[in-house]
Backbone bond lengths (Angstrom), bond angles and torsions (degrees), N, CA, C in turn:
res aa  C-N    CA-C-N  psi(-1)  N-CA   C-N-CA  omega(-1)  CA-C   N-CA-C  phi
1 X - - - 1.457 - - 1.528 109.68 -
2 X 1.116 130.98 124.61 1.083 139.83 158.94 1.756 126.37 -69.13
3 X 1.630 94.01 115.19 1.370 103.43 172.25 1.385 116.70 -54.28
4 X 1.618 111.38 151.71 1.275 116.99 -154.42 1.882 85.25 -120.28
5 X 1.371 105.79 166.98 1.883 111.79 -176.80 1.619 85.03 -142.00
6 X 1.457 106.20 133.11 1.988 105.27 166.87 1.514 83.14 -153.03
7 X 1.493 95.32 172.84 1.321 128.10 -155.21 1.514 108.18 -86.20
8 X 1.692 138.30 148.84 1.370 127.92 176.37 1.404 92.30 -114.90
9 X 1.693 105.95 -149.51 1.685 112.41 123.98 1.656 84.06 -162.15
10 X 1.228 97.72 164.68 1.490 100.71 156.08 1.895 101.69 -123.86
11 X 1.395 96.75 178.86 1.624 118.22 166.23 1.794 135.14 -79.91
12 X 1.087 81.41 126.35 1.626 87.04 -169.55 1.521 115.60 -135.24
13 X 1.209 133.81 109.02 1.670 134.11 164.53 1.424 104.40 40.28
14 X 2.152 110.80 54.22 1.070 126.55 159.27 1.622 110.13 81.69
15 X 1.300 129.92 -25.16 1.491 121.69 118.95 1.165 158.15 -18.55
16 X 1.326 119.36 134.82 1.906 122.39 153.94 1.550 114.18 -111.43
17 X 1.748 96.99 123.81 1.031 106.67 -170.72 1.739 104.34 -103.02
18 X 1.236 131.88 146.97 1.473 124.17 166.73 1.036 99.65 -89.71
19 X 1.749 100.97 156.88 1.506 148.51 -158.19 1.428 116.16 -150.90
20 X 1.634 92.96 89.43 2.138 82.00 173.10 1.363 110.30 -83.57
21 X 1.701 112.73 146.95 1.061 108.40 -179.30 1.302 120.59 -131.99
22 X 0.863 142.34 -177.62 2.096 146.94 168.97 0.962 103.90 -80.84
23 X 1.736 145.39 156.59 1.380 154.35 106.13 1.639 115.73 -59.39
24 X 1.351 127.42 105.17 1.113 149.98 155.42 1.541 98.69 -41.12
25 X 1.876 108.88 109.78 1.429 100.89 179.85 1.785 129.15 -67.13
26 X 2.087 88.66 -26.37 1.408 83.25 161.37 1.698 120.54 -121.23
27 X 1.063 102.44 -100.93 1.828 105.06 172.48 1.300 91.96 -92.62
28 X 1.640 100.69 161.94 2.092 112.02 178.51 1.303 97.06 -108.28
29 X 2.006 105.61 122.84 1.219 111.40 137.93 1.443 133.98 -91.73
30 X 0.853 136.10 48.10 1.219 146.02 -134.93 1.643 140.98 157.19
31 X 1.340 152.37 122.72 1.367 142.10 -146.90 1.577 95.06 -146.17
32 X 1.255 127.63 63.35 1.666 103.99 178.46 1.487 99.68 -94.36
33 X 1.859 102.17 150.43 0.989 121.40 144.32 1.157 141.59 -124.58
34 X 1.382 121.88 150.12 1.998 139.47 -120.90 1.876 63.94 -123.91
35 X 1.799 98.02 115.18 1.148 121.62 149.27 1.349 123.36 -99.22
36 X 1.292 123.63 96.55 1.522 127.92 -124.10 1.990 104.26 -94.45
37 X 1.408 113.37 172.17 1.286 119.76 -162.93 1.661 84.62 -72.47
38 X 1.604 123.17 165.75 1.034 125.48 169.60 1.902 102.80 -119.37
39 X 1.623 90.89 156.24 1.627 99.75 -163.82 0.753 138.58 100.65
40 X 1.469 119.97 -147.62 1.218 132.43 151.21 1.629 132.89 -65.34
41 X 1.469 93.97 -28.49 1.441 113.09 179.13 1.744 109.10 -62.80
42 X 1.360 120.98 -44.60 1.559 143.10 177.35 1.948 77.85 -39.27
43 X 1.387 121.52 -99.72 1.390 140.94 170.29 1.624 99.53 -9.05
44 X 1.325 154.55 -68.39 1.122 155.81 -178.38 1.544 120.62 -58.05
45 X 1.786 111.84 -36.69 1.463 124.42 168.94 1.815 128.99 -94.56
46 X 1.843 91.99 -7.97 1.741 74.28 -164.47 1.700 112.93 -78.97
47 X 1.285 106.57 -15.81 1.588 88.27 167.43 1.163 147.90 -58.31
48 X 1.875 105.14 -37.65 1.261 114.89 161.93 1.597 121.28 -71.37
49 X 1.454 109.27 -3.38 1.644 123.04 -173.10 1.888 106.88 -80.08
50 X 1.537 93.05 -34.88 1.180 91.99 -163.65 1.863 100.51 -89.60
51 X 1.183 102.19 -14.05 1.493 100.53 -175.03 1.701 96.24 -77.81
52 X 1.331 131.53 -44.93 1.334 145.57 -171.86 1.825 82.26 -36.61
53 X 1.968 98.75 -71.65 1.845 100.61 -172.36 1.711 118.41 -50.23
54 X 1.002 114.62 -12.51 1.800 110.65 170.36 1.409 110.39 -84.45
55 X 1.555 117.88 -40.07 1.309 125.99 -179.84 1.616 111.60 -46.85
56 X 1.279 100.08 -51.72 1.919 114.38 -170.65 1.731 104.75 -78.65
57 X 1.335 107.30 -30.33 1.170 112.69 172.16 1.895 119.16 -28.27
58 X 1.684 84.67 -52.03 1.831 110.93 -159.13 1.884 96.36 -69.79
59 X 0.913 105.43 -27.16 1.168 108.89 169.27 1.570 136.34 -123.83
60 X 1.504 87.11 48.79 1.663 115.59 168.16 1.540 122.93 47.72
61 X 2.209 96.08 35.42 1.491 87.23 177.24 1.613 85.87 -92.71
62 X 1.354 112.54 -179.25 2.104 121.66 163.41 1.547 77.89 -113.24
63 X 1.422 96.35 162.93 1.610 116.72 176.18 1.645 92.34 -161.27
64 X 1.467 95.91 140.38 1.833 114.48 -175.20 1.275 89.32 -119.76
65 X 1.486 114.73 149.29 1.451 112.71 154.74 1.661 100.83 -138.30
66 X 1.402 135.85 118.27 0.997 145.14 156.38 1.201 137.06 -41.78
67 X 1.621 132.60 120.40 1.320 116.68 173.41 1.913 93.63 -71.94
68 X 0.955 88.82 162.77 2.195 92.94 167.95 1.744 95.53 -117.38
69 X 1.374 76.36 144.28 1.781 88.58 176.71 1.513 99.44 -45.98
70 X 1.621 92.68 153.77 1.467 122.48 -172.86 1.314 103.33 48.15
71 X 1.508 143.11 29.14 1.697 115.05 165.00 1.691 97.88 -131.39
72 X 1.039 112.93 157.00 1.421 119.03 177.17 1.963 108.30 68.36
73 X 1.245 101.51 -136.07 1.219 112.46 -168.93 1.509 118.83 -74.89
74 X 1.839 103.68 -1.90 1.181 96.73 173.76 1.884 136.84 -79.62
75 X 1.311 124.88 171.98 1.676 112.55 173.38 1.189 103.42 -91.63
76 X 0.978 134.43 -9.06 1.570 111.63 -165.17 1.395 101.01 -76.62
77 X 1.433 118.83 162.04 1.447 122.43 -168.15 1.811 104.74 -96.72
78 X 0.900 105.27 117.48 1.474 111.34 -175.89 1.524 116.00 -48.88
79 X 1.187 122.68 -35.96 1.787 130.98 -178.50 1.747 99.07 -67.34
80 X 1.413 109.81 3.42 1.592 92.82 171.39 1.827 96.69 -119.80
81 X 1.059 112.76 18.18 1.566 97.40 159.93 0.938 135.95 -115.55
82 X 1.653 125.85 160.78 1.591 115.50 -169.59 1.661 93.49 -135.00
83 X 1.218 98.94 173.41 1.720 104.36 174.58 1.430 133.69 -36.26
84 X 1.981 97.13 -48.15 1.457 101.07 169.65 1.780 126.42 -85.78
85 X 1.204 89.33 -4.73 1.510 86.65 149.28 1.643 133.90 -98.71
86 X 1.197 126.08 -7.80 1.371 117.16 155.39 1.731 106.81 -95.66
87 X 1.173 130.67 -6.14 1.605 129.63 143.07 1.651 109.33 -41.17
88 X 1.570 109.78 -66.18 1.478 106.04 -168.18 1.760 108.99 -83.33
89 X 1.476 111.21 -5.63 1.384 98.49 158.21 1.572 132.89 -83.35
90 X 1.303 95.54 -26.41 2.084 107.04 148.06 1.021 119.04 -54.58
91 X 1.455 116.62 -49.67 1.374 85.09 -171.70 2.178 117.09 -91.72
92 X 1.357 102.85 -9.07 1.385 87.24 -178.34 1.112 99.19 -81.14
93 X 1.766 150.32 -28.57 1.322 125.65 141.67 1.275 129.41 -3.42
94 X 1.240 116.41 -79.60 1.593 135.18 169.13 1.640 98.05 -39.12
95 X 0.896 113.24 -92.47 1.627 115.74 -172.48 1.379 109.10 -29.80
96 X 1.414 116.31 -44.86 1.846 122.60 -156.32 1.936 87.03 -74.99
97 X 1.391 117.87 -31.17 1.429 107.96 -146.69 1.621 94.42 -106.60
98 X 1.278 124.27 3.30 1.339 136.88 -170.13 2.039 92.35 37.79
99 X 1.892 100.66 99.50 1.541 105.04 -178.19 1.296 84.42 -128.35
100 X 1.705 102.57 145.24 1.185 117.34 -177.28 1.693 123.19 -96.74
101 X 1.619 94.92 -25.89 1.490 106.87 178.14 1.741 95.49 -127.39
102 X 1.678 105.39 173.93 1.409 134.08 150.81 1.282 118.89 -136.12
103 X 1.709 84.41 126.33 2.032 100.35 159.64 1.397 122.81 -114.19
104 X 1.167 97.17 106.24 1.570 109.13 -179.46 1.476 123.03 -71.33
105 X 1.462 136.60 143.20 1.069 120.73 169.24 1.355 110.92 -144.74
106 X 1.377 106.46 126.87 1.740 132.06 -166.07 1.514 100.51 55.28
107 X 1.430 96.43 -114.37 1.495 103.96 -168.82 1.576 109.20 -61.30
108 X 1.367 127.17 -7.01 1.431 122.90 170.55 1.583 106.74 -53.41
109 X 0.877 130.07 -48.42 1.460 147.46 -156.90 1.719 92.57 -66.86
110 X 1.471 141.75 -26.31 1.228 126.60 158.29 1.487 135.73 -57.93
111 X 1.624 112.97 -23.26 1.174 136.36 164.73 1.494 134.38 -102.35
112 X 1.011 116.98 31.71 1.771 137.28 -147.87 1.593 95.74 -127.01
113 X 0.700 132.24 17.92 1.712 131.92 179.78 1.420 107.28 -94.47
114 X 1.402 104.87 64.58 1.679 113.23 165.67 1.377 104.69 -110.87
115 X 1.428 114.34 157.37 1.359 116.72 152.33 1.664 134.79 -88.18
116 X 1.025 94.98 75.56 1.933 131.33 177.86 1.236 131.36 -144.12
117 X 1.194 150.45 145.33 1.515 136.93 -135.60 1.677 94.94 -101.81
118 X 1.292 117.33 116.92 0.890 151.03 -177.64 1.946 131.71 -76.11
119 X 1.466 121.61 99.12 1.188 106.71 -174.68 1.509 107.38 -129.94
120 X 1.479 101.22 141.72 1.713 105.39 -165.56 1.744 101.97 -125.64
121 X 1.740 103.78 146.87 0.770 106.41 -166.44 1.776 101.89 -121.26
122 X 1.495 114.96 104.79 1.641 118.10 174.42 1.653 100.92 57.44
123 X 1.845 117.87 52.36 1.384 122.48 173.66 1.322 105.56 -79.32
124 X 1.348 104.49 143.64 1.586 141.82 -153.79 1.325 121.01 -99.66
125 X 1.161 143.05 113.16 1.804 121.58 170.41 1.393 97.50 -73.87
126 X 1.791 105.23 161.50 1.398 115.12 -155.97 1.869 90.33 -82.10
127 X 0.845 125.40 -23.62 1.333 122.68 -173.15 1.664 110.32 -45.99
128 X 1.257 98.83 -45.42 1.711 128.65 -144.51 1.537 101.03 -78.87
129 X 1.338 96.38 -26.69 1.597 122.90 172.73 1.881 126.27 -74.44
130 X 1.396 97.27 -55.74 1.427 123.04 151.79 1.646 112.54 -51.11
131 X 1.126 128.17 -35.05 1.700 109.64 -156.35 1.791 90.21 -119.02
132 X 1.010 90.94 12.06 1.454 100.93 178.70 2.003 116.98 -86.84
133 X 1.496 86.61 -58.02 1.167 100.93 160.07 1.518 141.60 -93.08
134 X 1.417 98.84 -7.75 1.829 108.66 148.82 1.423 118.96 -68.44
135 X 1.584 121.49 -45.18 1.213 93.53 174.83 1.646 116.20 -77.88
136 X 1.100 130.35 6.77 1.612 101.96 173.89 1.792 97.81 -91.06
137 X 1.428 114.97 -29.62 1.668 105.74 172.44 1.612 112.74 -46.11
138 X 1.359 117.66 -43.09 1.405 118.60 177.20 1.610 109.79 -45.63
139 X 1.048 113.26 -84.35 1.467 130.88 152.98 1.453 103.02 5.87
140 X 1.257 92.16 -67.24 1.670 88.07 -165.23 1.475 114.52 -85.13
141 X 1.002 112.64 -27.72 2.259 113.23 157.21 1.077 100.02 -49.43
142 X 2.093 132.11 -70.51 0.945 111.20 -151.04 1.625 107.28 -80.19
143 X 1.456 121.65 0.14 1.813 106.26 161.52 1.415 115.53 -74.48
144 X 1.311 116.68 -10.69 1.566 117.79 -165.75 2.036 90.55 -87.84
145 X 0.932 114.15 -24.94 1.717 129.47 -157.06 1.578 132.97 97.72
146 X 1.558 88.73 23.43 1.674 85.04 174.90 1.511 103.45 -113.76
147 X 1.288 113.31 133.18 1.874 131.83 156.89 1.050 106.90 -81.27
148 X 1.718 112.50 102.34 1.280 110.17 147.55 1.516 97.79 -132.01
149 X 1.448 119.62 -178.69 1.360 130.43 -167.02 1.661 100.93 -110.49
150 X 1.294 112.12 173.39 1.357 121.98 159.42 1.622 136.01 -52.90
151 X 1.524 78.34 -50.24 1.666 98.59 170.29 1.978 125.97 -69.24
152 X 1.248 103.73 -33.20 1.217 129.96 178.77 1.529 101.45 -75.06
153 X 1.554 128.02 -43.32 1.276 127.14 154.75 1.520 130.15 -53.20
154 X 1.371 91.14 -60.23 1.660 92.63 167.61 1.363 129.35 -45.17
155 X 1.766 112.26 -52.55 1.530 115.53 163.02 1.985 121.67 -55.37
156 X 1.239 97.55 -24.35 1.457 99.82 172.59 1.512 109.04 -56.14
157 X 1.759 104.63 -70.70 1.484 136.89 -166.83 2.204 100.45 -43.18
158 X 1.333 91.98 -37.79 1.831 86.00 -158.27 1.362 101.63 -96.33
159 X 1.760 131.34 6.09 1.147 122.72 159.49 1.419 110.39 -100.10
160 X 1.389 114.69 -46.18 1.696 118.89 171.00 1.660 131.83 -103.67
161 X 1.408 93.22 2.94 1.824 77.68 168.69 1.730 90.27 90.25
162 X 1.370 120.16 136.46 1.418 128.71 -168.81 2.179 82.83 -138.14
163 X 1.592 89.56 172.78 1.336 110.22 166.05 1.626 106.15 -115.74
164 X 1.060 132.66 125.56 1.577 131.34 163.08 1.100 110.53 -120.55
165 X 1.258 122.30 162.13 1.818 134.13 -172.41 2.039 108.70 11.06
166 X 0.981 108.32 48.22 1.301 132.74 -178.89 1.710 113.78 61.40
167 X 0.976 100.56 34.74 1.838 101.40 171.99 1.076 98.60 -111.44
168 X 1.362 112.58 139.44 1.826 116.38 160.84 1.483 110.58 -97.02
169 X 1.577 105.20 114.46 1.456 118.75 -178.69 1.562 104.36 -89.07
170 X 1.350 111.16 139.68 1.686 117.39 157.43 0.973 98.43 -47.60
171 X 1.618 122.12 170.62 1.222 127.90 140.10 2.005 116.05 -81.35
172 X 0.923 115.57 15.34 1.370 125.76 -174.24 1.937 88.63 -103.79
173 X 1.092 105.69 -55.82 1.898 119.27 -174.88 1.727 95.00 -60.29
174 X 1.755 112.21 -54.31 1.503 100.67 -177.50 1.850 120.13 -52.64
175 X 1.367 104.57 -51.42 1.712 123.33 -166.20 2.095 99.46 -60.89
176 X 1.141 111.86 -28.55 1.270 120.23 -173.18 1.403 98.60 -85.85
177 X 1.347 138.14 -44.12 1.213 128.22 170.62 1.387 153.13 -43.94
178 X 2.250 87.88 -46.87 1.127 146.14 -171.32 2.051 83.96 -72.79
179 X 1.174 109.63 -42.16 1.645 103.30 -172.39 1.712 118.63 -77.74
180 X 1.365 105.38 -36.83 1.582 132.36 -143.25 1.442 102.21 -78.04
181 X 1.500 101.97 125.37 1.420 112.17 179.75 1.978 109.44 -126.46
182 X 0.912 132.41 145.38 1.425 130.64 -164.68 1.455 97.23 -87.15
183 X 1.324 106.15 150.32 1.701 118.35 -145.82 1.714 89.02 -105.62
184 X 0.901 117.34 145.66 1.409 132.65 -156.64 1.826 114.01 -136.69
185 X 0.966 103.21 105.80 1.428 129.11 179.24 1.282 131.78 -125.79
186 X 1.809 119.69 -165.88 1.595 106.39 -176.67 1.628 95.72 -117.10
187 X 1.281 113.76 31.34 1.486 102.08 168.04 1.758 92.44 -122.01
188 X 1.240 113.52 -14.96 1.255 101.74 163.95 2.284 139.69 -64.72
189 X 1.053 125.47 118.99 1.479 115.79 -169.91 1.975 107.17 -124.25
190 X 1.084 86.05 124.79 1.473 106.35 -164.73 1.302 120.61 -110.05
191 X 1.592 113.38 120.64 1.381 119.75 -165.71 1.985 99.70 -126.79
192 X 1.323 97.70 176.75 1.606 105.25 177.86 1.267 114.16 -163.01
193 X 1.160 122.39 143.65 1.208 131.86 -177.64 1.676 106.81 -70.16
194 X 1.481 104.30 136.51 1.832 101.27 -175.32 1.633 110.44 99.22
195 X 1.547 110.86 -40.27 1.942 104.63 169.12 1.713 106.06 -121.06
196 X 1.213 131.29 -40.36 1.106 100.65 175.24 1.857 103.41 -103.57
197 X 0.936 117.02 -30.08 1.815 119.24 -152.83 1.867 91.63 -101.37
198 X 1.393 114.58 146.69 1.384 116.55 178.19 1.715 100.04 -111.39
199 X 1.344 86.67 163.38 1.703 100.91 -168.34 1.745 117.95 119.59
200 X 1.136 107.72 178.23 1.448 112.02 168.89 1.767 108.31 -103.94
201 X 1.741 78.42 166.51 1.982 92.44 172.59 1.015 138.39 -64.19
202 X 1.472 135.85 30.43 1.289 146.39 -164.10 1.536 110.91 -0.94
203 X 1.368 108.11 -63.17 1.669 109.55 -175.47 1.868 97.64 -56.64
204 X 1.095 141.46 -55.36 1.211 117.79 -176.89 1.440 129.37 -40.98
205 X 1.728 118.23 -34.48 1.412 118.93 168.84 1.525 123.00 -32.73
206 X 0.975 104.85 158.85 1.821 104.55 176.37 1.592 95.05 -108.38
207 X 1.285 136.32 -24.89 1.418 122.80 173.71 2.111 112.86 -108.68
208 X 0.695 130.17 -166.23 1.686 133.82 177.03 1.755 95.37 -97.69
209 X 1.010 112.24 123.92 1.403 132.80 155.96 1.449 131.54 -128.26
210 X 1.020 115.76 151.20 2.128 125.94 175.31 1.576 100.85 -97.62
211 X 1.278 89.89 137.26 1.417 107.81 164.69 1.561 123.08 -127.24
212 X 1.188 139.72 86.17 1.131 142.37 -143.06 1.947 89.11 -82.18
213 X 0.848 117.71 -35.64 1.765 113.03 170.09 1.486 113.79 -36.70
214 X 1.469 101.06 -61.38 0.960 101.61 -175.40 1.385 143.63 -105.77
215 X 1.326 97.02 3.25 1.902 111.67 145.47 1.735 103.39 -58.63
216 X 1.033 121.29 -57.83 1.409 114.98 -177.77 1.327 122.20 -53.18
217 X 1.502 124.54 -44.35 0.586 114.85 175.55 1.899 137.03 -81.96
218 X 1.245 98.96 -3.54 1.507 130.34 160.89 1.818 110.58 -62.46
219 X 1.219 93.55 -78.95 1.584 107.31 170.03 1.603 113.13 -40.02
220 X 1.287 124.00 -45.69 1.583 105.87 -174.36 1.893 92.97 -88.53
221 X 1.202 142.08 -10.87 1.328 129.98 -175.94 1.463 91.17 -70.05
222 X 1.396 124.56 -59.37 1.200 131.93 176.64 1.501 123.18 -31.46
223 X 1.066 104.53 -72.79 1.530 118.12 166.85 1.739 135.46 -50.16
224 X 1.353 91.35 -29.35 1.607 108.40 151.29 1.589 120.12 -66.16
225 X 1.405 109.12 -59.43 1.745 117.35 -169.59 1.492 97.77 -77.47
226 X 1.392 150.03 -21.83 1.400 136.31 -171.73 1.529 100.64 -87.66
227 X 1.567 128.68 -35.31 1.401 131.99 163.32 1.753 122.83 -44.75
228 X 1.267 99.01 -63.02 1.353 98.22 -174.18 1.542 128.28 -37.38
C-alpha cells in the first residue's frame, strides 16, 4: 500500500500556515515533526524529504513538515520575519499537532529549541548559510557588471535588508542569522551525511535533485532513534 501525503495547516500570529503530512498506514506510534531546511536548500531537499515521510509512514511513524511563515506556499510576507518568529511558529505547530519528536535539517536546527527529543541532520550556523548565498549573489552582480565585494554586501544587507536566492531578508532576519548557532544539548542527537547517513548533500547541488539512498537512509536512522 502506498503511503498517502495531504495537506494540514496549523495557526500562527493570526494565520494559517500549511503542513504536509504522512498517513500512518496503520495506528501512530509516533508524531515527528520535519523542522525543515531553510531557503533555497528547503527547494533542493524536499523531494527526498517527502519520500523520507512515506518511508516512516510504512511503519506507522506521521511526519509534518511545515511551511514557516513567509516561505513556500505561505502569504505572509517574508521581510517581516525573524528567527523568533519561525521558532514560535515551530513550536505552535508542535503544540497545535500534538508532535512528539523533531528532525531538523541543516538550517532547521536554528529553530528547533523545543522541549522534545530532538534529531539533526548536518546543522548549520546561520552564518554558513548567509555567506553561502552571498557569494553566488556576488557572482551574479559581477555577471550583470557590477563590482561589489562580499563585505560591501554584507554592510549593505545588515543596515537595509538584501534579497538572496530570491527571498527578501530584513536586515533584522539577515544580522540574526549572521549570529545564530543551533543550541546544543543532551536531548539533542546528531547525524551527517558521509559518517552516519548514506547518500549525497543535496543542499550542495546547484539544481533540486532525489536521492532515493538517502531518503532511506534517513528514514531508518529515524526510525531507529524515535523507538528507543
Amino acid at each position: 500500500m502506498s503511503a498517502k501525503l495531504f495537506y494540514d495547516s496549523y495557526k500562527h500570529s493570526g494565520n494559517e500556515e500549511y503542513i504536509l503530512s504522512s498517513q500512518p498506514i496503520d495506528s501512530m506510534e509516533h508524531h515527528i515533526l520535519f523542522s525543515p531546511p531553510l531557503f533555497a536548500e528547503m527547494n533542493k531537499m524536499r523531494r527526498t524529504l517527502t519520500q523520507v515521510m512515506r518511508l516512516l509512514s510504512e511503519h506507522n511513524i506521521k511526519c509534518s513538515m511545515p511551511d514557516l511563515p513567509g516561505c513556500h506556499e505561505s502569504i505572509t510576507p517574508i521581510v517581516n520575519q525573524s528567527l523568533e518568529n519561525w521558532q514560535e511558529a515551530i513550536k505552535a505547530c508542535a503544540d497545535q499537532q500534538n508532535i512528539s519528536h523533531i528532525a531538523s535539517f541543516r538550517g532547521g536546527g536554528l529553530i528547533d529549541n523545543i522541549d522534545k527529543p530532538i534529531w539533526r541532520l548536518n546543522s548549520v550556523k546561520g552564518a554558513n548559510l548567509i555567506k553561502t548565498m552571498m557569494r553566488s549573489k556576488v557572482i551574479a552582480l559581477k555577471e550583470s557588471g557590477q563590482d561589489i565585494t562580499i563585505d560591501q554586501l554584507q554592510h549593505q544587507a545588515s543596515n537595509d535588508g538584501i534579497e538572496l536566492a530570491g527571498y527578501e531578508l530584513s536586515a533584522k532576519l539577515f544580522n540574526q542569522l549572521i549570529e545564530a548557532v543551533p543550541h546544543i544539548d543532551d536531548t539533542v542527537t546528531q547525524r551527517k551525511v558521509g559518517q552516519d547517513i548514506e547518500g549525497s548533500s543535496l543542499w550542495l547541488r546547484s539544481e533540486p535533485e532525489y536521492d532515493a539512498i538517502l531518503a532511506q537512509s534517513i528514514a531508518q536512522s529515524l526510525l531507529k532513534w524515535c523507538r528507543l
